[in-house]
C-alpha positions as CSV (number, residue, x, y, z in Angstrom):
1,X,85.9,105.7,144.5
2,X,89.4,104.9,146.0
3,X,92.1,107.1,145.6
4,X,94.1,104.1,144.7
5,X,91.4,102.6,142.0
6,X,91.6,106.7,140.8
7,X,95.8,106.3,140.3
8,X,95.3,103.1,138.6
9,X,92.3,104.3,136.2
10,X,95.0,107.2,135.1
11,X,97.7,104.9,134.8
12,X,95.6,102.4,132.6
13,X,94.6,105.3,130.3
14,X,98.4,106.7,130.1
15,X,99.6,103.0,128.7
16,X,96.7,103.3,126.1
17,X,97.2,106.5,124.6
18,X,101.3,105.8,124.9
19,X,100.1,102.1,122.9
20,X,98.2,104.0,120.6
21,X,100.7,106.8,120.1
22,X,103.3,103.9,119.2
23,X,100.5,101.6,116.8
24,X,100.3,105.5,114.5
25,X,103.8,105.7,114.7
26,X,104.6,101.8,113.1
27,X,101.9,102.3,110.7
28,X,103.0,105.7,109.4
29,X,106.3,103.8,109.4
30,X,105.0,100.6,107.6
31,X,103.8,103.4,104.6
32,X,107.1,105.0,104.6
33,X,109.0,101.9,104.3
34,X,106.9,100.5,101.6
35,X,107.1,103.5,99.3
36,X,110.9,103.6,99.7
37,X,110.6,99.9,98.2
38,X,107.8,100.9,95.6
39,X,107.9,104.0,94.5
40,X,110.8,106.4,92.9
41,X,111.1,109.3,95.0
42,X,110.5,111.6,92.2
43,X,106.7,110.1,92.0
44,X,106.2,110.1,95.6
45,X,104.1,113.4,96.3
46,X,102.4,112.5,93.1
47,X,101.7,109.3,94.0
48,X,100.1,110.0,97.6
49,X,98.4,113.1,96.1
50,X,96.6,110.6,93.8
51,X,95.5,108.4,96.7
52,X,94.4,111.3,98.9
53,X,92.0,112.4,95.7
54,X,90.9,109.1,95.8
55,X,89.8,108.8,99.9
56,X,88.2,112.3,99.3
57,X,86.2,111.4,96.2
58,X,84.8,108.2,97.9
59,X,84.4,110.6,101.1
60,X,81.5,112.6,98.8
61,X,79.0,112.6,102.0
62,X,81.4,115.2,103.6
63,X,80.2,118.9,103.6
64,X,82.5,122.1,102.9
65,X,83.5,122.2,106.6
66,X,84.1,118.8,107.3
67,X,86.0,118.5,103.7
68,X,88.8,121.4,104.9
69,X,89.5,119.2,108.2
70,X,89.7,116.3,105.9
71,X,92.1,117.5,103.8
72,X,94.0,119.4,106.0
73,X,94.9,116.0,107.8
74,X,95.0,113.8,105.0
75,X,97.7,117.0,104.0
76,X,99.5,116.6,107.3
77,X,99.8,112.9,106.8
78,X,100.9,112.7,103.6
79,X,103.8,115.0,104.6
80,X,104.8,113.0,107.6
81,X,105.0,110.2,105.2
82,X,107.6,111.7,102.8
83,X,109.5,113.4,106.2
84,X,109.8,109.8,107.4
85,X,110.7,108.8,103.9
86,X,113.6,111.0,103.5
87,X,114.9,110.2,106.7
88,X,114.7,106.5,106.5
89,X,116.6,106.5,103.4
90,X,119.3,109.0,104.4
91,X,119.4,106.7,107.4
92,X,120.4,103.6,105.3
């Protein structure tokens, strides 16, 4: 292999992981935006703390291991959500 087909191979896998990078950002954004719209912010934590039981409960085929990960993410993205949240509406 080339080193010019080698440069281009790294380049084409930068612009994916940047394109994916931006596609997480807009869709945590999206959620953000439409529970500014939809939901008080009093019930807000509630409210994605009822919909992260939810994903676990229908996730019953993880075990005790894969369960901690799951919430621990599912954790990490439910606070990004409110962060963005907050922001976005102090923004306004």
């Amino acid at each position: 292999m080339d080193l010019n087909k080698l440069m281009q191979m790294a380049i084409e896998h930068q612009q994916q992981q940047e394109a994916s990078k931006l596609q997480h950002n807009a869709a945590f954004e999206l959620l953000a935006l439409t529970f500014i719209r939809t939901i008080p912010p009093v019930q807000r934590e509630q409210e994605l703390s009822l919909s992260m039981k939810e994903v676990i409960d229908n996730a019953g085929y993880l075990d005790d291991e894969q369960e901690e990960v799951f919430l621990e993410l599912m954790g990490n993205a439910k606070n990004i959500v409110i962060d963005m949240a907050i922001k976005t509406e102090a923004s306004r």
